[in-house]
ZADO-960278 format. One record per atom (N, C-alpha, C): residue in one letter; atom name; y, x, z. Coordinates in steps of 0.02 Angstrom, whole numbers, plus 50000, padded with zeros to 5 digits. Each point is the difference from the previous one (the first is absolute). Layout:
# ZADO-960278
+------+-------+-------+-------+-------+
! sevo ! zakol !     Y !     X !     Z !
+------+-------+-------+-------+-------+
!    A !    CA !     Y !     X !     Z !
...
+------+-------+-------+-------+-------+
END
This chain:
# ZADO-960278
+------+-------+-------+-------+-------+
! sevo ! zakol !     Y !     X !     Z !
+------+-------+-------+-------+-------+
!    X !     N ! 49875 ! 50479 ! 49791 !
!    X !    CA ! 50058 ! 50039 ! 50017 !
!    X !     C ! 49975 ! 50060 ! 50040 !
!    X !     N ! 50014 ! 50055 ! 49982 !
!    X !    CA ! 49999 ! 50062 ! 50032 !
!    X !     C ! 50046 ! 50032 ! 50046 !
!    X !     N ! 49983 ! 50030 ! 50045 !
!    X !    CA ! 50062 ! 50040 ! 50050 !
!    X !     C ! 50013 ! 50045 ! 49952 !
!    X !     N ! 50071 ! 49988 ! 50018 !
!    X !    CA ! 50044 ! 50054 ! 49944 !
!    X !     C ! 50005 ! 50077 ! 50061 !
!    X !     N ! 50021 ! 50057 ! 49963 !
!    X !    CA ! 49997 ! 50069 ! 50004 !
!    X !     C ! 50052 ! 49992 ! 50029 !
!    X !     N ! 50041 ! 50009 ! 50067 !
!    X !    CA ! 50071 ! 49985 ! 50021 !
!    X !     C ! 50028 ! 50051 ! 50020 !
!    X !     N ! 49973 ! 50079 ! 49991 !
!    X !    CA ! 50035 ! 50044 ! 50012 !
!    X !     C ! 49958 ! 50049 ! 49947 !
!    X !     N ! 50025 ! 50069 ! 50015 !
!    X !    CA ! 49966 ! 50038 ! 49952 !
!    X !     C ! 49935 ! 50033 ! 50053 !
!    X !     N ! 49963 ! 50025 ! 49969 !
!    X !    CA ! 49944 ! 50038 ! 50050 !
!    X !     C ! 49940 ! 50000 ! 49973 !
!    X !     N ! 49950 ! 50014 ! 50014 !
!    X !    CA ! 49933 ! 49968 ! 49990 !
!    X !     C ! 49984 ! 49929 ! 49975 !
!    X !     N ! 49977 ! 49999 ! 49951 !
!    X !    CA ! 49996 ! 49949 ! 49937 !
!    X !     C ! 49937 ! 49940 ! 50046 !
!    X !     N ! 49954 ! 50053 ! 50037 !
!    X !    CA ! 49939 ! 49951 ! 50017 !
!    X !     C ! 50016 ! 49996 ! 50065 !
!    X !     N ! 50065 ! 50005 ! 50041 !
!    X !    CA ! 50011 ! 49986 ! 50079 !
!    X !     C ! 50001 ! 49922 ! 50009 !
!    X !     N ! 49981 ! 50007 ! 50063 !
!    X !    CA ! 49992 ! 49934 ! 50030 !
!    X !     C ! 50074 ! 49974 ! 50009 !
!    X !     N ! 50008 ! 49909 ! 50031 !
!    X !    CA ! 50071 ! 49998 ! 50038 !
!    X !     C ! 49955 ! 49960 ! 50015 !
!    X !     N ! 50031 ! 49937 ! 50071 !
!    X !    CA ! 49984 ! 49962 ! 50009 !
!    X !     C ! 50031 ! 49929 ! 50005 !
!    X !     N ! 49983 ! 49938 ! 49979 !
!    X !    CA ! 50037 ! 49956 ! 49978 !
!    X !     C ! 49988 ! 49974 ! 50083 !
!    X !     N ! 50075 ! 49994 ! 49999 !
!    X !    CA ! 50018 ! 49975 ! 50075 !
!    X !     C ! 50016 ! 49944 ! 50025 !
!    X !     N ! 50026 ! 49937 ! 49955 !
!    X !    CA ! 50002 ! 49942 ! 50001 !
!    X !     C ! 49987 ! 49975 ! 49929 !
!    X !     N ! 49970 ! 49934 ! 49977 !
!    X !    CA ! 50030 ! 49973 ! 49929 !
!    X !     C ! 50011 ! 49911 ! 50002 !
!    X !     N ! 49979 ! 49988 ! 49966 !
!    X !    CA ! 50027 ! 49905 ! 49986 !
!    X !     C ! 49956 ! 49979 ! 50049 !
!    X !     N ! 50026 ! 49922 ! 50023 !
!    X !    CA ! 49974 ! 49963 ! 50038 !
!    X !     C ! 49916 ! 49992 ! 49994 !
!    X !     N ! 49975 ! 49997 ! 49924 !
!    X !    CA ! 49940 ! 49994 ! 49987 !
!    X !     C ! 49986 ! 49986 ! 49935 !
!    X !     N ! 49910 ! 50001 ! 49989 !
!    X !    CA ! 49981 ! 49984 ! 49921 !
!    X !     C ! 50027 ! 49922 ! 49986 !
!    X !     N ! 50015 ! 50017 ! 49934 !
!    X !    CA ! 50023 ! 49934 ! 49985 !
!    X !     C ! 50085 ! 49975 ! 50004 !
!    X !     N ! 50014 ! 50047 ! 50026 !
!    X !    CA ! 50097 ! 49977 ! 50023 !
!    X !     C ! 50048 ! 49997 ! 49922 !
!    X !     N ! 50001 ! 49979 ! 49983 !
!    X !    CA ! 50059 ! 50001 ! 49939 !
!    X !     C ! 50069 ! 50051 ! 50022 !
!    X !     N ! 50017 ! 50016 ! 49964 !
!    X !    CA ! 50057 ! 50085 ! 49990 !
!    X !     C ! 50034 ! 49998 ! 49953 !
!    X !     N ! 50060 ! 50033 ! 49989 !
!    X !    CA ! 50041 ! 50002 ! 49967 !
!    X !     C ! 50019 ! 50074 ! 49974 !
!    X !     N ! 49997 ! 50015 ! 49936 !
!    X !    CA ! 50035 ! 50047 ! 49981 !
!    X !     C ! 50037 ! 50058 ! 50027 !
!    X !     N ! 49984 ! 50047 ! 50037 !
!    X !    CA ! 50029 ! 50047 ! 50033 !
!    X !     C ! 50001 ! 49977 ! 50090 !
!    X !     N ! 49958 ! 49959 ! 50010 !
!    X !    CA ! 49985 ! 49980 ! 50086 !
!    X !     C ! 49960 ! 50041 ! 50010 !
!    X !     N ! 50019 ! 50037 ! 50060 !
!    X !    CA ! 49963 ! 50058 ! 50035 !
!    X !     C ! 49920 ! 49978 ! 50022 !
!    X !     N ! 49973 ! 50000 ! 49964 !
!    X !    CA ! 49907 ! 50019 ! 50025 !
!    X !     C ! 49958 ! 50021 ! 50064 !
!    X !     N ! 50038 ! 50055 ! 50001 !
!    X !    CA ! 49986 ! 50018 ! 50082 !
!    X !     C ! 50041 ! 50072 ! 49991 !
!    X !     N ! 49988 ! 50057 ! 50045 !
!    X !    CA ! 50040 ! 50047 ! 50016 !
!    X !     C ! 49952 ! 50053 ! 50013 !
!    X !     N ! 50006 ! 50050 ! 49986 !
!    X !    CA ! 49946 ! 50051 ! 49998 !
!    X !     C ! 50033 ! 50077 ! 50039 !
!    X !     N ! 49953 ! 50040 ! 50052 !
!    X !    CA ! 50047 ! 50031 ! 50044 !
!    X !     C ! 49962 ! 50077 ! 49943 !
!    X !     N ! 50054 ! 50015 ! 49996 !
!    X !    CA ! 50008 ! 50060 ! 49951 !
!    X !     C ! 50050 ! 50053 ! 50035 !
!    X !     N ! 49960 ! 50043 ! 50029 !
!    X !    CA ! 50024 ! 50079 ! 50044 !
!    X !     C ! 50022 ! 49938 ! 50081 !
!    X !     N ! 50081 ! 50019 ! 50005 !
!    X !    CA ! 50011 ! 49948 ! 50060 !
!    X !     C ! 50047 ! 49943 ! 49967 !
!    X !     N ! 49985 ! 49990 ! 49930 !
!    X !    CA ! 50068 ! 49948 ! 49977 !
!    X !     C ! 49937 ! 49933 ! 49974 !
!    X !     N ! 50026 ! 49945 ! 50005 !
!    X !    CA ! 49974 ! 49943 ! 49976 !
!    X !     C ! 50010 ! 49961 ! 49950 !
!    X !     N ! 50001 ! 50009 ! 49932 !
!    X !    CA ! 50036 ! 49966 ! 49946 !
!    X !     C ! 49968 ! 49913 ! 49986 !
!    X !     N ! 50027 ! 49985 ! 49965 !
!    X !    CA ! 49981 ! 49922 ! 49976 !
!    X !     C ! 49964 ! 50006 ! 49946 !
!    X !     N ! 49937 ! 49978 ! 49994 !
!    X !    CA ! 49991 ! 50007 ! 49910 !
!    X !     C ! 50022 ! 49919 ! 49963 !
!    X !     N ! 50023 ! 49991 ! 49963 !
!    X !    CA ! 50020 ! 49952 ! 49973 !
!    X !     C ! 49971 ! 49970 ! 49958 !
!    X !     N ! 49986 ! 49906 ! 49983 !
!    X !    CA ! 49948 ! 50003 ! 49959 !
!    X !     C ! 50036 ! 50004 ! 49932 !
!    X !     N ! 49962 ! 50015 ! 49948 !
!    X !    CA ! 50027 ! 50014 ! 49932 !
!    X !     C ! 50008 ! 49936 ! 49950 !
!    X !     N ! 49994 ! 49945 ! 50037 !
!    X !    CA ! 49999 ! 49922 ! 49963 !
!    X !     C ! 49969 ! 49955 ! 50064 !
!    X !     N ! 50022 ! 49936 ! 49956 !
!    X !    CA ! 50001 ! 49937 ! 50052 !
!    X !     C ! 49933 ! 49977 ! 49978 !
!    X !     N ! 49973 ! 49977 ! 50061 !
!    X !    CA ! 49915 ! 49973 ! 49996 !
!    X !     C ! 49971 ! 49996 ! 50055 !
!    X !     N ! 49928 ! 50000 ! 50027 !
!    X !    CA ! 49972 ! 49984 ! 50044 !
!    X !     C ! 49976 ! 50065 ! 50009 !
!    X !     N ! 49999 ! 50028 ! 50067 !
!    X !    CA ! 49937 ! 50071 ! 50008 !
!    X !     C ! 49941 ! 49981 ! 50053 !
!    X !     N ! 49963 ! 50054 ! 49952 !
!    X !    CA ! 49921 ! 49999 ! 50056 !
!    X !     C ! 50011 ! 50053 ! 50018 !
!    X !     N ! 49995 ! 50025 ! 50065 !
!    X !    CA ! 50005 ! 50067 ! 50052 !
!    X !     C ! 49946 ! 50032 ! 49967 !
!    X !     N ! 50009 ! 50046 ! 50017 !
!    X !    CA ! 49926 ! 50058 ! 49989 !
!    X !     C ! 49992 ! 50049 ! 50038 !
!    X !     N ! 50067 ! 50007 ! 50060 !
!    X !    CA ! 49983 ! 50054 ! 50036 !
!    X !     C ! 50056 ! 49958 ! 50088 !
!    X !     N ! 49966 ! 50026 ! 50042 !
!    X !    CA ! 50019 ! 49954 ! 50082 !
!    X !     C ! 50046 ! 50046 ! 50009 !
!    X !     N ! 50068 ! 49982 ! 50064 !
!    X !    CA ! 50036 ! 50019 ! 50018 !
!    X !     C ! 49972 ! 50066 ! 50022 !
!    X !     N ! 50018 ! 50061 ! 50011 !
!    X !    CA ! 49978 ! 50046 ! 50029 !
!    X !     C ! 49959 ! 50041 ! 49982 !
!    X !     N ! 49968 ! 49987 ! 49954 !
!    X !    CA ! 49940 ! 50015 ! 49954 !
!    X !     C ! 50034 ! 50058 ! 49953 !
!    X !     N ! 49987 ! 50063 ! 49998 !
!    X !    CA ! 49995 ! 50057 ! 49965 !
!    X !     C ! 49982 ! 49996 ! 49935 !
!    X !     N ! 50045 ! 50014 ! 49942 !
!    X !    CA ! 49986 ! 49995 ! 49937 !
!    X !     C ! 50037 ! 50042 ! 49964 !
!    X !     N ! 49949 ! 50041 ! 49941 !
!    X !    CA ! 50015 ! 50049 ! 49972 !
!    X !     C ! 50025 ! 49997 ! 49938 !
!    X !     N ! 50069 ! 50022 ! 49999 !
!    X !    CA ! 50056 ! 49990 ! 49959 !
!    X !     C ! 49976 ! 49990 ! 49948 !
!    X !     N ! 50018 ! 49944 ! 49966 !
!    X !    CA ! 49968 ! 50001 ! 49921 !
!    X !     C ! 49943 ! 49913 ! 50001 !
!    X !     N ! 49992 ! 49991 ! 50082 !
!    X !    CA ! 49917 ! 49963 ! 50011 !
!    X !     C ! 50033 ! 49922 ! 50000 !
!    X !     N ! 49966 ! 49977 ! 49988 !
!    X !    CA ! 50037 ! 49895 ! 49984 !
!    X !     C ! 50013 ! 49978 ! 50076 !
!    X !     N ! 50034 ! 49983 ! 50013 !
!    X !    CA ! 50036 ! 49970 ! 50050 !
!    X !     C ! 50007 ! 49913 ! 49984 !
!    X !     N ! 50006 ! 49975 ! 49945 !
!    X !    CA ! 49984 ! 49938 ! 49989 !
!    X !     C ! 49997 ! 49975 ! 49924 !
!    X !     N ! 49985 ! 49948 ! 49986 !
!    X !    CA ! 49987 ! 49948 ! 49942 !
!    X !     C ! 50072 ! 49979 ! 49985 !
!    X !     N ! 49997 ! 49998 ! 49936 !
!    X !    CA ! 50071 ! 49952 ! 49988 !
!    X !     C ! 49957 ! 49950 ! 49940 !
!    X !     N ! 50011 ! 49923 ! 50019 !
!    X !    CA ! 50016 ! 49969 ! 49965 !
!    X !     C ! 50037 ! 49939 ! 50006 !
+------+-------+-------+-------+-------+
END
């Protein structure tokens, strides 16, 4: 799973993911918020896109460039 583009701007800008799931391995549901990513001063939810288990790929707080995997879905 990739951080999605959540505003318009610069294609290769950073955001930073500011909270996400409890941890690797947690089972999720279909549109359950992942974590929240602080984009300008607003904080959106990214949602997961199907129900399954995720492996993290990127830590709370951790800077990641729009487009970059944020986690595993399976």
């Amino acid at each position: 799973m990739l951080l999605p583009s959540l505003h318009e701007g610069d294609p290769g800008a950073e955001d930073v993911l500011t909270t996400r799931s409890d941890g690797d391995g947690d089972d999720f549901t279909e549109g359950q918020p992942l974590g929240e990513v602080q984009v300008d001063t607003v904080g959106p939810e990214v949602p997961a896109p199907a129900a399954g288990t995720i492996d993290l790929q990127a830590a709370e707080d951790e800077v990641v460039r729009r487009g970059g995997p944020i986690a595993r879905l399976r």
